[in-house]
ROPA-108651 format. One record per residue (C-alpha): x, y, z. Coordinates in steps of 0.1 Angstrom, whole numbers, plus 5000, padded with zeros to 4 digits. Example, Ala and Ser with C-alpha at 12.3 -4.5 7.8 and 13.67 -1.06 7.14 Angstrom:
2
    c1    c2    c3
  5123  4955  5078
  5137  4989  5071
***
This chain:
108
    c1    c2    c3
  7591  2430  4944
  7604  2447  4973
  7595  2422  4998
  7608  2394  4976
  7643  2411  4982
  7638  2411  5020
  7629  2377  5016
  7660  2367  5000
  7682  2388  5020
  7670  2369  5049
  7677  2339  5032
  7712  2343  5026
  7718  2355  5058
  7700  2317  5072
  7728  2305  5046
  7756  2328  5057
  7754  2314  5093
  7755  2275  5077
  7791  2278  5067
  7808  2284  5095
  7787  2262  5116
  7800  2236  5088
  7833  2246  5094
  7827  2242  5134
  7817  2207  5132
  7837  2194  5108
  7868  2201  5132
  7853  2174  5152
  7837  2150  5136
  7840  2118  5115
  7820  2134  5086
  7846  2157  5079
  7844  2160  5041
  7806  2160  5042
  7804  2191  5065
  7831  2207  5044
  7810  2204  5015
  7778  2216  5034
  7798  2248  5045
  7809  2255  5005
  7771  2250  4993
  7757  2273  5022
  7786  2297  5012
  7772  2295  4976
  7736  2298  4985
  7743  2327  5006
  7759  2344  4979
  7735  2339  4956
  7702  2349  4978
  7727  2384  4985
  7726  2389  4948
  7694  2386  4944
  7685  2406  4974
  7707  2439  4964
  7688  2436  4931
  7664  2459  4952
  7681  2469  4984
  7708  2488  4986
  7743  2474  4986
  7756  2492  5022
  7727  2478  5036
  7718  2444  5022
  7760  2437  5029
  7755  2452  5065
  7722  2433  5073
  7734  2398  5057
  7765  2400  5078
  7749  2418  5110
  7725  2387  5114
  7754  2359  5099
  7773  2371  5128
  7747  2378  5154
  7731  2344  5149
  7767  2323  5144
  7776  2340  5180
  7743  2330  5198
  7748  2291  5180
  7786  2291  5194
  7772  2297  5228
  7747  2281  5233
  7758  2246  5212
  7795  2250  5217
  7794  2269  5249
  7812  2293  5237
  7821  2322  5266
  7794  2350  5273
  7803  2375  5293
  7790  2415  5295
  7813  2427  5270
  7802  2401  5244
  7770  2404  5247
  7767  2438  5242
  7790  2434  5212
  7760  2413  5194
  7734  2439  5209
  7751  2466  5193
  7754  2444  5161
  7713  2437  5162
  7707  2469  5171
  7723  2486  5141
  7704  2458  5119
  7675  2471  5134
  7682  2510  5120
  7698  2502  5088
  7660  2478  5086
  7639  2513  5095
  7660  2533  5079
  7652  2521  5039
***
């Protein structure tokens, strides 16, 4: 059952990115209400795959993860879709995100 939490974990954390990505392109397009309403589902879905995930894993790390990789992936989408800026400083502020992903992941 263990692996069904990792599962959903990463789950919510594909949904956690969604939302603001809905957010993004509704400020710019004609489908405004439509991407509004895809940002508040993929806010519920995340949610909901993060319950199910801490049902095994534990809270401080599920909420770390699911944000660590939201954040992570919603940074690499703004630059390279939205060309967003990337410079050294950046960069190494998502590397240092991933990386702590990585030991909270080896760590339980």
């Amino acid at each position: 059952m263990i692996l069904m939490s990792w599962v959903y974990l990463i789950i919510a954390s594909i949904f956690e990115v969604g939302w603001p990505l809905g957010l993004k392109i509704a400020t710019n397009s004609q489908y405004r209400i439509f991407w509004i309403i895809f940002a508040i589902v993929a806010m519920g879905l995340s949610g909901l795959f993060l319950y199910y995930a801490q049902k095994q894993i534990p809270i401080g790390t599920a909420y770390a993860i699911w944000t660590g990789i939201g954040a992570s992936c919603t940074f690499l989408i703004g630059v390279y879709i939205f060309h967003d800026a990337l410079n050294l400083m950046r960069a190494l502020g998502v590397i240092f995100i991933i990386t702590g992903v990585i030991l909270l992941k080896l760590e339980t």
